[in-house]
N, CA, C and O of each residue as an XYZ file, in Angstrom:
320
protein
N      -1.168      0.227    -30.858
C      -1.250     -1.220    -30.836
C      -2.019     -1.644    -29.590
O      -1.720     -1.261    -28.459
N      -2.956     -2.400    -29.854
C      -3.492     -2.711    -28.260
C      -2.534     -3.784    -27.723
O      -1.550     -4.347    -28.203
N      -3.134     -3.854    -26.637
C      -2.496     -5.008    -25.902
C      -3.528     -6.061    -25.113
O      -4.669     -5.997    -24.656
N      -2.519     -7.024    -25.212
C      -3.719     -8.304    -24.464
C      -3.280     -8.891    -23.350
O      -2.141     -9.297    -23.584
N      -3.559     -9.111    -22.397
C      -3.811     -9.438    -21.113
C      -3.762    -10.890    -20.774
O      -4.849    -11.388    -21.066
N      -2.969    -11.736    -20.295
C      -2.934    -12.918    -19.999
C      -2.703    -12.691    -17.932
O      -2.120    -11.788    -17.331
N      -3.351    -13.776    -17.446
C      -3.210    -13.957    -16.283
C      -2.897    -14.955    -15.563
O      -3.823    -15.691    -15.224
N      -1.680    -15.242    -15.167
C      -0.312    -16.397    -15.225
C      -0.752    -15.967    -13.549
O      -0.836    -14.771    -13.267
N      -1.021    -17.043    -12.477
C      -0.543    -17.203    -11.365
C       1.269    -17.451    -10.840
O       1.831    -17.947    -11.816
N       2.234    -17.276     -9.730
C       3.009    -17.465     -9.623
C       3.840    -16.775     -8.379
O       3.176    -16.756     -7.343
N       5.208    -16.182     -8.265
C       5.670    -15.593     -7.127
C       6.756    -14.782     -7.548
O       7.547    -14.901     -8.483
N       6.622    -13.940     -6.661
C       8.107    -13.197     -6.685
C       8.801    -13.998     -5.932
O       8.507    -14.496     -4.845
N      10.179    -14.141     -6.868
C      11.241    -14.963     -5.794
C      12.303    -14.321     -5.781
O      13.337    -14.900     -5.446
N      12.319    -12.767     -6.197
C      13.143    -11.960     -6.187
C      12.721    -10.635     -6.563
O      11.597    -10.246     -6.879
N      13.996     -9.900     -6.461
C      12.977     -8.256     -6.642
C      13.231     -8.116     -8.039
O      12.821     -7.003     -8.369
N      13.723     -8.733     -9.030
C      13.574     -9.185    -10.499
C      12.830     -9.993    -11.439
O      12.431     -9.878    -12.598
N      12.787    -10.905    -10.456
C      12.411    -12.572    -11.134
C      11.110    -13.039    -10.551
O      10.991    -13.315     -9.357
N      10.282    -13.106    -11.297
C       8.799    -13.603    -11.137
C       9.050    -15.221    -11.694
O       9.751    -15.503    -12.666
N       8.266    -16.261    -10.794
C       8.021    -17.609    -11.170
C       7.029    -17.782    -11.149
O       6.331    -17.478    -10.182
N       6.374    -18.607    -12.727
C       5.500    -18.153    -13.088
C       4.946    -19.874    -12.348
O       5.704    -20.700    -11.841
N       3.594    -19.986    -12.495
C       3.002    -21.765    -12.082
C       2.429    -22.530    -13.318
O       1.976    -23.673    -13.266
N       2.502    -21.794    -14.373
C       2.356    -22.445    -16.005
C       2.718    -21.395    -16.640
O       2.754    -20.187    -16.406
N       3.062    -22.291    -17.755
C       3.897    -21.351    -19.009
C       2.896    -20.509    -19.372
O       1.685    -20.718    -19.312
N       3.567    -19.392    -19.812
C       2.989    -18.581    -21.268
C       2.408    -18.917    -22.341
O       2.231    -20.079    -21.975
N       2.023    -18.899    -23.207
C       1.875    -19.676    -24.623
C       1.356    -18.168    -25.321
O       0.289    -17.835    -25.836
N       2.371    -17.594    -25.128
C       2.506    -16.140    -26.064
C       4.273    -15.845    -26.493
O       5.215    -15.820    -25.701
N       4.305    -15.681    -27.728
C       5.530    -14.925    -27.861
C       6.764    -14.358    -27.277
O       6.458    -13.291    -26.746
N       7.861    -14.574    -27.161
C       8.747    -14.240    -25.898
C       8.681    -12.351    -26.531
O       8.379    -12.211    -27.716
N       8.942    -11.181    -25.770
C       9.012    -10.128    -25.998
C       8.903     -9.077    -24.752
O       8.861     -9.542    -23.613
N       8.857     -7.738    -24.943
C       8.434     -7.200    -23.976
C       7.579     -7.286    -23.284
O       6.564     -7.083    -23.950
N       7.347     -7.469    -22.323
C       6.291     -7.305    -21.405
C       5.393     -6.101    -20.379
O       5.928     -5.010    -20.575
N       4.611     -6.010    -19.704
C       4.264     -4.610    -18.606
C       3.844     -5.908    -17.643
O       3.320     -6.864    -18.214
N       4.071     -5.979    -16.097
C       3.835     -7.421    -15.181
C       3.384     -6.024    -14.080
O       3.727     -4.847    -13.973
N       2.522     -6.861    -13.455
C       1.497     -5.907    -12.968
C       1.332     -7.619    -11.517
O       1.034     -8.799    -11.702
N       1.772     -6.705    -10.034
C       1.984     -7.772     -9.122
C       1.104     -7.253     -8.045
O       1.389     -6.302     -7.318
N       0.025     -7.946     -8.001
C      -1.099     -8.126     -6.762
C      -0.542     -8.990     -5.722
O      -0.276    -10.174     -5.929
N      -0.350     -8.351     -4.515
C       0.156     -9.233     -3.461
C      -1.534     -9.743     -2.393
O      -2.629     -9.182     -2.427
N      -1.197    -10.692     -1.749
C      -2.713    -11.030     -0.897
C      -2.434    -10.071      0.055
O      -1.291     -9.762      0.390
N      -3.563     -9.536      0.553
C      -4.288     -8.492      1.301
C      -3.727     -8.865      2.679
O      -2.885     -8.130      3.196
N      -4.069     -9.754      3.175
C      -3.597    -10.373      4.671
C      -2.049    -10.928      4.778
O      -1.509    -11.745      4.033
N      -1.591    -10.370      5.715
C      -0.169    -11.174      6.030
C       0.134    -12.371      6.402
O      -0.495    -12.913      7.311
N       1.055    -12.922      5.820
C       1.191    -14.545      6.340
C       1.220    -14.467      8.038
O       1.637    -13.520      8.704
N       0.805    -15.400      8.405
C       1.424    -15.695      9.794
C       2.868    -15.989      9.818
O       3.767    -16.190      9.001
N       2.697    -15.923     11.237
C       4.202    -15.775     11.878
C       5.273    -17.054     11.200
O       6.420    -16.857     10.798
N       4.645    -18.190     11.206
C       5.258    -19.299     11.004
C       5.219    -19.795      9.477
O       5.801    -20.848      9.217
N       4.424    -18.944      8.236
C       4.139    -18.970      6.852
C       4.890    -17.938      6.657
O       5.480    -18.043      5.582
N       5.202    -16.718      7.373
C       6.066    -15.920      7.029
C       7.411    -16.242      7.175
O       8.106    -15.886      6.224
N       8.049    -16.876      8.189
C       9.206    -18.090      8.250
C       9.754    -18.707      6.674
O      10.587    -18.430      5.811
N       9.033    -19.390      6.861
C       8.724    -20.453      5.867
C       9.153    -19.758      4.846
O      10.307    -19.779      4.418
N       8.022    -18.958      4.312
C       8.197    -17.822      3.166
C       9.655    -17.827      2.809
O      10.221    -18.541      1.981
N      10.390    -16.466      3.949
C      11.225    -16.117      3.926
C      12.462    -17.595      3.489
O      13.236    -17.341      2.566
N      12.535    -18.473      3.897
C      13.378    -19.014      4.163
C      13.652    -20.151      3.227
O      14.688    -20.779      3.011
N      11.977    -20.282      2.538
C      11.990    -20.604      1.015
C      12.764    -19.916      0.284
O      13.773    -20.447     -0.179
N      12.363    -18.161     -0.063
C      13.149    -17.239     -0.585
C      14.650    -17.354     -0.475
O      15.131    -17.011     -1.555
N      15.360    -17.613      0.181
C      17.362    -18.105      0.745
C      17.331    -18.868      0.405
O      18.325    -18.684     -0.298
N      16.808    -20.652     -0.029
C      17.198    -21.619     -0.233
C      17.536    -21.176     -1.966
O      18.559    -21.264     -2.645
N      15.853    -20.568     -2.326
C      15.778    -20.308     -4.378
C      17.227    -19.569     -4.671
O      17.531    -19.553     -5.864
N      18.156    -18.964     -3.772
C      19.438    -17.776     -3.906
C      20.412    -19.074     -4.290
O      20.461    -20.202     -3.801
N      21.304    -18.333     -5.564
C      22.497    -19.288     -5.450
C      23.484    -19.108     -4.568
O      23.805    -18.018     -4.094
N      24.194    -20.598     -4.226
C      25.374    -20.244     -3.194
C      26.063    -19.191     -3.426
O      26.018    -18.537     -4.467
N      26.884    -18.917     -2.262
C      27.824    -17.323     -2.423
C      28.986    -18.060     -2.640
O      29.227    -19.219     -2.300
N      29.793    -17.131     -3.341
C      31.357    -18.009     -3.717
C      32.322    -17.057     -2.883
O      33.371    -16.791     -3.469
N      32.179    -16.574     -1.796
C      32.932    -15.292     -0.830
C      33.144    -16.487      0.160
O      32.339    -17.251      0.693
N      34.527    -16.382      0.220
C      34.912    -17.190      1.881
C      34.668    -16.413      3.025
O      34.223    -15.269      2.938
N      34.962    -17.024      4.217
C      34.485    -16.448      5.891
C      35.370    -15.222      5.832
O      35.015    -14.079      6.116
N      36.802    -15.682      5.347
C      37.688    -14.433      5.289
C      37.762    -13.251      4.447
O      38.488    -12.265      4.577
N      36.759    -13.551      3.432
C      36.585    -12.082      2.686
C      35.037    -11.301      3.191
O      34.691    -10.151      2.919
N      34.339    -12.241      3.931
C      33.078    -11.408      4.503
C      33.530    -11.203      5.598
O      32.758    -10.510      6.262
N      34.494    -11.498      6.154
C      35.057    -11.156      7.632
C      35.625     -9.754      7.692
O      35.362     -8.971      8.604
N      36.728     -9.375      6.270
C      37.368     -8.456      6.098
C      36.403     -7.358      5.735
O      36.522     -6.260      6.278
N      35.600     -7.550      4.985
C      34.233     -6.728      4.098
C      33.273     -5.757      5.397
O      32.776     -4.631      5.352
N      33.325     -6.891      6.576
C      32.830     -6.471      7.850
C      33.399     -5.566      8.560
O      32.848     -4.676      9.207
N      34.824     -5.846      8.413
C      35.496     -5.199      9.547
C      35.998     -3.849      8.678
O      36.175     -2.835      9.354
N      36.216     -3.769      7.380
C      35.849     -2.548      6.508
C      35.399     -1.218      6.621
O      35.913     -0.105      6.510
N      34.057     -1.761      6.926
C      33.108     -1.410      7.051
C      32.553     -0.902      8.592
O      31.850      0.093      8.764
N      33.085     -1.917      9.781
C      32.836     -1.283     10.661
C      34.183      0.026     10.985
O      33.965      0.915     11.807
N      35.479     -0.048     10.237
C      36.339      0.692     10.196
C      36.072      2.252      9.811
O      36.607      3.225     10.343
N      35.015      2.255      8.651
C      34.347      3.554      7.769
C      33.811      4.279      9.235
O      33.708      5.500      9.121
N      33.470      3.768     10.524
C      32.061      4.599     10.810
C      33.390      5.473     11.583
O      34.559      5.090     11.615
N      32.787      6.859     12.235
C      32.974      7.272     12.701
C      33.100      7.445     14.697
O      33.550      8.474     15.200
């Protein structure tokens, strides 16, 4: 079967989830996604940004202070 090639601009906003900047107008189905990142690194202050875009797109956590508190201290309990 061949295959055809569409080229959708957009972002990774996760190490799953691609957002695309216009729809598809193909068939929902399997896919193969093939991710070109830009060559040059953001700057210091676009890399900020970036990042911090990326935490806002996350849904809230439903873990209180006292179960990441305990999860911590767990954990620092494991080391040797």
């Amino acid at each position: 079967m061949a295959a055809a090639t569409h080229v959708v601009k957009g972002r990774l906003v996760g190490p799953t989830t691609v957002e695309l900047y216009e729809p598809l107008t193909i068939l929902a189905g399997t896919s193969e996604v093939d991710v070109v990142v830009p060559v040059a690194p953001l700057a210091g202050s676009q890399a900020l940004a970036a990042l911090i875009n990326h935490f806002k797109s996350l849904p809230p956590g439903t873990r209180t202070k006292e179960e990441i508190d305990r999860q911590i201290q767990e954990e620092r309990d494991s080391w040797e």
